[in-house]
N, CA, C and O atoms as a MOPAC input file, in Angstrom:
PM7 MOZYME 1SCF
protein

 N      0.84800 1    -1.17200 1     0.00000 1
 C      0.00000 1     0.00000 1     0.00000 1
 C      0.89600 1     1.24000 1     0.00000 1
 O      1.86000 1     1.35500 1     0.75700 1
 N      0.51800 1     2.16800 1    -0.90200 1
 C      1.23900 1     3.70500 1    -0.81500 1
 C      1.34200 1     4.50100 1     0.12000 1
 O      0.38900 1     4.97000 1     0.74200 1
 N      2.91600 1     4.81500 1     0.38400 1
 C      3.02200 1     5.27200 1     1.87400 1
 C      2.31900 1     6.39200 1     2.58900 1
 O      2.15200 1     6.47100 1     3.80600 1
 N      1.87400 1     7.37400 1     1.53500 1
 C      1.16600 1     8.51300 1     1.40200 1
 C     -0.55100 1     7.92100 1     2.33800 1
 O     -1.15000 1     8.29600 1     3.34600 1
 N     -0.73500 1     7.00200 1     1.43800 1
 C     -2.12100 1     6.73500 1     1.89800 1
 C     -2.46900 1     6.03600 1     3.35600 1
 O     -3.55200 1     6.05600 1     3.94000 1
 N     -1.03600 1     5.31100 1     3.84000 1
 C     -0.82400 1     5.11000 1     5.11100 1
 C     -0.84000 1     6.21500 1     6.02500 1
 O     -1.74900 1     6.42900 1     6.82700 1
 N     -0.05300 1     6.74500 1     5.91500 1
 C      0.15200 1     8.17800 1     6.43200 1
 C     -1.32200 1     9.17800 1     6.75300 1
 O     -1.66800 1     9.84300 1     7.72900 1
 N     -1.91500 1     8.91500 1     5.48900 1
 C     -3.20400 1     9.76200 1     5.78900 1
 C     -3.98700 1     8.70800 1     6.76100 1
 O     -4.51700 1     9.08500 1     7.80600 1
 N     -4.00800 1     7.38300 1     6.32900 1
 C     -5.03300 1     6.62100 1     7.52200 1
 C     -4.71200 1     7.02600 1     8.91800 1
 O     -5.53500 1     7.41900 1     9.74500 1
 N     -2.79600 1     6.82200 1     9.18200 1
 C     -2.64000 1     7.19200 1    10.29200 1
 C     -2.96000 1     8.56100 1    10.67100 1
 O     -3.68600 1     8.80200 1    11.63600 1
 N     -2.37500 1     9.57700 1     9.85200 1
 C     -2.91500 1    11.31100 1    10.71300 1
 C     -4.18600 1    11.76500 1    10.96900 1
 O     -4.44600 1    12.62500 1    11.81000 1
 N     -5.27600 1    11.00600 1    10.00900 1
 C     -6.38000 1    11.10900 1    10.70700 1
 C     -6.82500 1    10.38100 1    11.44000 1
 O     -7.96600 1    10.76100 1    11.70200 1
 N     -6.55200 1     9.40900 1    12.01200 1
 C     -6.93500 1     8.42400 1    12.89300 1
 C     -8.30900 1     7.83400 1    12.53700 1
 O     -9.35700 1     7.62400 1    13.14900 1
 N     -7.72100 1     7.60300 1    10.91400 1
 C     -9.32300 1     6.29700 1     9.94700 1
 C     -9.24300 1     4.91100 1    10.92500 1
 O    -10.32900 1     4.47400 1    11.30600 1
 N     -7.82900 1     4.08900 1    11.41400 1
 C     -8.46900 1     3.27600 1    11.88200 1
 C     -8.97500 1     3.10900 1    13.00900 1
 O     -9.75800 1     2.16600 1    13.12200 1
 N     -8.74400 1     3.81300 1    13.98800 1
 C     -9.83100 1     3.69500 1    15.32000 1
 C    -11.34100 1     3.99900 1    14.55900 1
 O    -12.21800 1     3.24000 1    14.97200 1
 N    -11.74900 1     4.88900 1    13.61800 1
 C    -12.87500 1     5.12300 1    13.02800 1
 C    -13.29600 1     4.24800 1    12.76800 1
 O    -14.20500 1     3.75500 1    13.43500 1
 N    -12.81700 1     3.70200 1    11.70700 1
 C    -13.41500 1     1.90800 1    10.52700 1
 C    -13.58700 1     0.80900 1    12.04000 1
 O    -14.63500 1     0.16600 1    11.98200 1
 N    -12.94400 1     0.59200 1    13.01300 1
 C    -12.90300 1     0.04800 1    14.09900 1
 C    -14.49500 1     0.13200 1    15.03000 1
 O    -15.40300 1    -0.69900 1    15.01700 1
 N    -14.42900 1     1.19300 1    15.65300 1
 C    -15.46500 1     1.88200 1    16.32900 1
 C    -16.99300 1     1.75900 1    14.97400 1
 O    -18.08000 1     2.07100 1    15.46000 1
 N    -17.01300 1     1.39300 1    13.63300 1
 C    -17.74900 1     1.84100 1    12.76000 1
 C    -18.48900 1     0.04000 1    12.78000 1
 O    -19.62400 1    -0.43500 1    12.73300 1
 N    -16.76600 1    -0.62100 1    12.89600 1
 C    -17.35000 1    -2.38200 1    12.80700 1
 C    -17.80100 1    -3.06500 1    14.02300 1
 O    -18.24600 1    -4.20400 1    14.16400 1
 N    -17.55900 1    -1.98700 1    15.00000 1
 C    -18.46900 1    -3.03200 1    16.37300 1
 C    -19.71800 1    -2.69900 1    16.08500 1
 O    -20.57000 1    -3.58300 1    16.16600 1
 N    -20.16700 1    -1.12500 1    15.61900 1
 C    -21.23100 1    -0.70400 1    15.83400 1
 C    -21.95000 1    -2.14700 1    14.37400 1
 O    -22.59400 1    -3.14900 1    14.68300 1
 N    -21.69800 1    -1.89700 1    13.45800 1
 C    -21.90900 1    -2.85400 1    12.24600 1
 C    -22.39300 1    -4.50700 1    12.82300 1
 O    -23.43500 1    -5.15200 1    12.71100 1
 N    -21.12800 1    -4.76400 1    13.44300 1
 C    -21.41700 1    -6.16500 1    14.12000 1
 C    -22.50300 1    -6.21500 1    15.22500 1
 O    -23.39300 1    -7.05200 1    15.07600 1
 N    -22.52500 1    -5.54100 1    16.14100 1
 C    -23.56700 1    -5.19400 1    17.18300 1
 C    -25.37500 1    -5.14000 1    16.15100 1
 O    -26.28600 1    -5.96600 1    16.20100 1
 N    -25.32200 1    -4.35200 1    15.65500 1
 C    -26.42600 1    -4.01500 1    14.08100 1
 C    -27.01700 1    -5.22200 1    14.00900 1
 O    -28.11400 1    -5.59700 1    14.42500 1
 N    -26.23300 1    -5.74000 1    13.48100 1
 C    -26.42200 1    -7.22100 1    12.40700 1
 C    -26.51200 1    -8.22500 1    13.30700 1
 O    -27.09200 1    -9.23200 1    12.90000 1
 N    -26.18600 1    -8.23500 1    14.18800 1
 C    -26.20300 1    -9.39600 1    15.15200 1
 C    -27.99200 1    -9.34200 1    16.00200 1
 O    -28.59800 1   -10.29000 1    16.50100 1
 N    -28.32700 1    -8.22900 1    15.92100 1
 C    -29.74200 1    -7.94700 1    16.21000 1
 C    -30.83100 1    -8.61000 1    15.43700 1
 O    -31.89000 1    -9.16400 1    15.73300 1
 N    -29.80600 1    -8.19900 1    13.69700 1
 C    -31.39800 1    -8.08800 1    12.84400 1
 C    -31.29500 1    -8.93700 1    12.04000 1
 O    -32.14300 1    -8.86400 1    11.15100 1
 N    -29.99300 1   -10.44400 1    11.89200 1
 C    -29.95500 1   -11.36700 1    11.43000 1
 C    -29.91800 1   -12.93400 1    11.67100 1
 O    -28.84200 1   -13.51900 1    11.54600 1
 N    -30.80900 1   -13.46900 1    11.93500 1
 C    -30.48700 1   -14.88700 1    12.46000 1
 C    -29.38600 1   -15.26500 1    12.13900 1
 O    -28.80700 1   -15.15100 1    11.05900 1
 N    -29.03700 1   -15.77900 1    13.18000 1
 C    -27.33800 1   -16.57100 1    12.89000 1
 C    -26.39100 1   -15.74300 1    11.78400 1
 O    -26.10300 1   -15.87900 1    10.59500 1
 N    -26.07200 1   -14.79400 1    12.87500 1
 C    -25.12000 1   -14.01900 1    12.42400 1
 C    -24.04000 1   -14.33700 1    12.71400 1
 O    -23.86100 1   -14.85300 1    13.81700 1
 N    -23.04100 1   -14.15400 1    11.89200 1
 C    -21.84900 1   -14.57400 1    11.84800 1
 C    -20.70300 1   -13.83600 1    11.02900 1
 O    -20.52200 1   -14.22400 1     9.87500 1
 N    -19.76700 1   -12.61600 1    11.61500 1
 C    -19.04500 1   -11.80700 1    11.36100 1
 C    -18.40800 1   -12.29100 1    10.35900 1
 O    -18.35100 1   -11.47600 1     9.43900 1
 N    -17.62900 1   -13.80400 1    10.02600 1
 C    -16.77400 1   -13.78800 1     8.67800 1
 C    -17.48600 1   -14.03000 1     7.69600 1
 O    -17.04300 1   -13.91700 1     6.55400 1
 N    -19.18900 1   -14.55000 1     8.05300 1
 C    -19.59000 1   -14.69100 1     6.71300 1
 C    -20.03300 1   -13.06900 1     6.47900 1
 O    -19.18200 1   -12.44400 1     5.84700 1
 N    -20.73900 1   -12.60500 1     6.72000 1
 C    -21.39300 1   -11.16300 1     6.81800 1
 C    -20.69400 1   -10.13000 1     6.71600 1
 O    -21.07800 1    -9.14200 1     6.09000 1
 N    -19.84300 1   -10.19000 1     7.17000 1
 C    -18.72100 1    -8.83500 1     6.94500 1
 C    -17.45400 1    -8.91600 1     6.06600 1
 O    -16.43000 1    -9.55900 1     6.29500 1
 N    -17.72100 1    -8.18800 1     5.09300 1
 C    -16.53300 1    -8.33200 1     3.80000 1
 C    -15.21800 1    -7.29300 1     4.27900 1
 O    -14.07000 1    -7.70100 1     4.10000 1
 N    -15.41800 1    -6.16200 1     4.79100 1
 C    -14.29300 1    -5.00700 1     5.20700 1
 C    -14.66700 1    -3.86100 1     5.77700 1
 O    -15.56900 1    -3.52300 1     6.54500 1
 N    -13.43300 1    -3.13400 1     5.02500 1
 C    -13.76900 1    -1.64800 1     5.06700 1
 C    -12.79000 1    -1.20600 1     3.94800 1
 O    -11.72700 1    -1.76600 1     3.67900 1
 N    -13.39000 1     0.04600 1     3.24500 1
 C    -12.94700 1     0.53600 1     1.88900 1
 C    -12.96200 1     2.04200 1     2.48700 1
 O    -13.97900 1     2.35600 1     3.10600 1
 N    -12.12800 1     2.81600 1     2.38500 1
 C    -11.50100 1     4.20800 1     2.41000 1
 C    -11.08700 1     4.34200 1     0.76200 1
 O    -10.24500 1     3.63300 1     0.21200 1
 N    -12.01300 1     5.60400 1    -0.00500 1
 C    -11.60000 1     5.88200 1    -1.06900 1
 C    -11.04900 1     7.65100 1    -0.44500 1
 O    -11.75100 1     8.52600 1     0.06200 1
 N     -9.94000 1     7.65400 1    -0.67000 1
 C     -9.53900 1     9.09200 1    -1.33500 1
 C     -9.07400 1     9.73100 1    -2.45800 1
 O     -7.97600 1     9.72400 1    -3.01400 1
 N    -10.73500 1    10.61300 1    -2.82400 1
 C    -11.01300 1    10.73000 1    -3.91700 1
 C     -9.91000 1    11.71900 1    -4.73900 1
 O     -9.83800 1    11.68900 1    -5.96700 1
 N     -9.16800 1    12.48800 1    -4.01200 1
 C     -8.09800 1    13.35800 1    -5.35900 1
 C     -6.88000 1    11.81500 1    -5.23000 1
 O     -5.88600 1    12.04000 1    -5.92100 1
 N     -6.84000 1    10.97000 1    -4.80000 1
 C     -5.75700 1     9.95700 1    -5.37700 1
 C     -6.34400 1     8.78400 1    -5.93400 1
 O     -5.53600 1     7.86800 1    -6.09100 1
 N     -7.50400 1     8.55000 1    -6.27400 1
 C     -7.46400 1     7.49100 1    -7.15600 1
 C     -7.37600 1     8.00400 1    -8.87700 1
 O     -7.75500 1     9.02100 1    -9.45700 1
 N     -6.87000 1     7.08900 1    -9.20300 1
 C     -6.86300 1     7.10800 1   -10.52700 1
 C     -7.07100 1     6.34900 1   -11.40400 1
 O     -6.43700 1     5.34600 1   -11.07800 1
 N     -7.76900 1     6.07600 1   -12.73700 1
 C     -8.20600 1     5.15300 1   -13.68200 1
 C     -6.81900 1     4.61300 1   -13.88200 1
 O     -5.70600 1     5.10500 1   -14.06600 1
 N     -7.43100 1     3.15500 1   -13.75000 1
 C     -6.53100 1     2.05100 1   -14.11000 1
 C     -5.74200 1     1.23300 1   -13.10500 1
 O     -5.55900 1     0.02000 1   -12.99900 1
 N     -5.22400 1     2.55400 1   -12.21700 1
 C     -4.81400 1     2.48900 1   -10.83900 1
 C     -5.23200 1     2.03400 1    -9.72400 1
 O     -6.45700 1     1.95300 1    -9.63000 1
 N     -4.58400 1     1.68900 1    -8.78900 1
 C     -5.18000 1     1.00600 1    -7.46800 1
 C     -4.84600 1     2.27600 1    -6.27100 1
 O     -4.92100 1     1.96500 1    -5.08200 1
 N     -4.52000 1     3.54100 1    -6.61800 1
 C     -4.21000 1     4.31600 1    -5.89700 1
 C     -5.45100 1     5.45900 1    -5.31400 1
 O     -6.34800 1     5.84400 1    -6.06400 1
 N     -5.33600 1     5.89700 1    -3.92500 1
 C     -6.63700 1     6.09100 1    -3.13000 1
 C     -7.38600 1     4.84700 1    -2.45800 1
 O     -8.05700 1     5.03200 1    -1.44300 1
 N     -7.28000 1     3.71300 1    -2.97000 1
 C     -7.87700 1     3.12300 1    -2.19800 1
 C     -7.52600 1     2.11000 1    -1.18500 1
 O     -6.92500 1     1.06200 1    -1.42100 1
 N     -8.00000 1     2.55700 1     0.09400 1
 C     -7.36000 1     1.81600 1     1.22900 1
 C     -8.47600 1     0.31500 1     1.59700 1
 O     -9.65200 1     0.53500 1     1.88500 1
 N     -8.17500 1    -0.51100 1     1.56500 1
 C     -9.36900 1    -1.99200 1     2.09600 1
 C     -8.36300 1    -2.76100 1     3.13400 1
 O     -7.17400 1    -3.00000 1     2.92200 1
 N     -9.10800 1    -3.09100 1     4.29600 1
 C     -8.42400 1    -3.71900 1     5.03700 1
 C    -10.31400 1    -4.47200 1     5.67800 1
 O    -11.42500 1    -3.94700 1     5.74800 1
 N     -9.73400 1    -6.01600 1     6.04500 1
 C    -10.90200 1    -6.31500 1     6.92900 1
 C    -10.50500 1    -7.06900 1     8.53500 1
 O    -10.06600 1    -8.21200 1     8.66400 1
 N    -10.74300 1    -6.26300 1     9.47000 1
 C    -10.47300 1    -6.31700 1    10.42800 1
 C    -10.70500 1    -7.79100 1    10.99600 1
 O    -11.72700 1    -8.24000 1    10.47700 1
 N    -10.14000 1    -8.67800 1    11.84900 1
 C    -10.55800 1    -9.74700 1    12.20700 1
 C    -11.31000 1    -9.70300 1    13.30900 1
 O    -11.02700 1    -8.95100 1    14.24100 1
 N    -12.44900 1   -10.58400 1    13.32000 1
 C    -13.25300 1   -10.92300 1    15.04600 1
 C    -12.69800 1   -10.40600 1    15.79900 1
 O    -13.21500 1    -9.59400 1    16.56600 1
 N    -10.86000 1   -10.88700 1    15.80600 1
 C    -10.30600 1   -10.67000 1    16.97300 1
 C    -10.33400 1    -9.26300 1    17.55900 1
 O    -10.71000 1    -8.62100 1    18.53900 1
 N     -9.88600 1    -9.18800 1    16.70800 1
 C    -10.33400 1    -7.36700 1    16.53200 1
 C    -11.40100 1    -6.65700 1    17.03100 1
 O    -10.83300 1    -5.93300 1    17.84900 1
 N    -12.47000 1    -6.40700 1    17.07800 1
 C    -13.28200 1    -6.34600 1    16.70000 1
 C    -14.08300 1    -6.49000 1    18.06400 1
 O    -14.91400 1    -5.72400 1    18.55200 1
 N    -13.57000 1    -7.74000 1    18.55100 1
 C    -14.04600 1    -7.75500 1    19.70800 1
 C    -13.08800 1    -7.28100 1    21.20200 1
 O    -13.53000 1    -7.21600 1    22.34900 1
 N    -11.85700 1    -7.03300 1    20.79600 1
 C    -10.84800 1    -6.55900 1    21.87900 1
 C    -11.49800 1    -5.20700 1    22.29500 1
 O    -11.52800 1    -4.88500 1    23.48300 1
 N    -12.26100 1    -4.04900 1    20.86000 1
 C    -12.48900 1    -2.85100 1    20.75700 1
 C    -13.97700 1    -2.85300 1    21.30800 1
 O    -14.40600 1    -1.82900 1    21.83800 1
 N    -14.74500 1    -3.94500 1    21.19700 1
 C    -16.23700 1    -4.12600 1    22.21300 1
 C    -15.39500 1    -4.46000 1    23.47700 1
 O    -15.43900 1    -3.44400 1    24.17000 1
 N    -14.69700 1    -5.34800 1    24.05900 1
 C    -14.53600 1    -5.54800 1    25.53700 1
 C    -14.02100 1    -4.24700 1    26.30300 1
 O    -14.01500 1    -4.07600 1    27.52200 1
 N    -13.44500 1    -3.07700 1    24.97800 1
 C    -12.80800 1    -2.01600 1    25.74400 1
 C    -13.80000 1    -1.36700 1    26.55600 1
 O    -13.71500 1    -1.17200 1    27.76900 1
 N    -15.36100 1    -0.84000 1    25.30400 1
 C    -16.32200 1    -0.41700 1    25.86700 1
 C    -16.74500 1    -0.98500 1    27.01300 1
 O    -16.73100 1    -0.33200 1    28.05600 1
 N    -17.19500 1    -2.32500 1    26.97400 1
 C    -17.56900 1    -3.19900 1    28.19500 1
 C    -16.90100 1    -2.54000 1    29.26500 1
 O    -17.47000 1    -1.59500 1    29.81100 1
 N    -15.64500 1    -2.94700 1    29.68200 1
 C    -14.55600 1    -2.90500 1    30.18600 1
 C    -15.00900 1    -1.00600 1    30.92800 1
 O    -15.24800 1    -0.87000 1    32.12800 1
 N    -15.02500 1    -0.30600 1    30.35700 1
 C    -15.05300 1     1.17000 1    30.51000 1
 C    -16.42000 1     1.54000 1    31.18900 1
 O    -16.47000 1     2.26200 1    32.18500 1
 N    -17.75300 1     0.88400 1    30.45700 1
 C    -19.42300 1     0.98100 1    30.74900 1
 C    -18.88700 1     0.26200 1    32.51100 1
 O    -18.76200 1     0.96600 1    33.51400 1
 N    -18.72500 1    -0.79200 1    32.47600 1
 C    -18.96700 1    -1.08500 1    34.24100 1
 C    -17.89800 1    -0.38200 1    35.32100 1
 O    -18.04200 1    -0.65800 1    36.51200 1
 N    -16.80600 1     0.54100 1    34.90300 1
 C    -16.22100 1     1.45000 1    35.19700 1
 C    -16.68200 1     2.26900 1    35.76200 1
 O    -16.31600 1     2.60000 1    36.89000 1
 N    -17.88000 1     2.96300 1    34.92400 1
 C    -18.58100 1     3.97800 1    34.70800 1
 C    -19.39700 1     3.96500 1    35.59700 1
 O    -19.45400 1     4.67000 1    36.60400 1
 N    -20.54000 1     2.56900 1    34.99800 1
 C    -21.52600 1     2.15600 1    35.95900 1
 C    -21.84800 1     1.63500 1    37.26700 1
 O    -23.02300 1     1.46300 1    37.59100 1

């Protein structure tokens, strides 16, 4: 991946975003689908930035798909924080 486009994921802090975007996603779907199941159901996350892509090119676009593992370390944080709280 182009270092440029790393760089932008990191200075804006896209992946805590796409992160925080797939619990909420998984949490969603886990409501409103029988037998839900994150690797079948969830394909990724796609970040286009639109002044760097270009025809023909694979440039601008960032795809990464986070694993369960993932996914769920960033739900136990909330957990983890809510009975803190509560």
């Amino acid at each position: 991946m182009p270092e440029r486009l790393m760089r932008a994921m990191d200075h804006q802090h896209y992946y805590l975003q796409y992160l925080l975007y797939a619990v909420a996603l998984k949490k969603y779907l886990a409501l409103r689908l029988t037998g839900f199941d994150y690797d079948r159901h969830c394909g990724g996350v796609i970040y286009l930035f639109l002044r760097g892509v270009r025809s023909g090119e694979t440039t601008g676009v960032f795809t990464h798909r986070p694993s369960i593992t993932e996914i769920d370390e960033v739900e136990n944080i909330f957990r983890q924080n809510h009975t803190a709280i509560g």
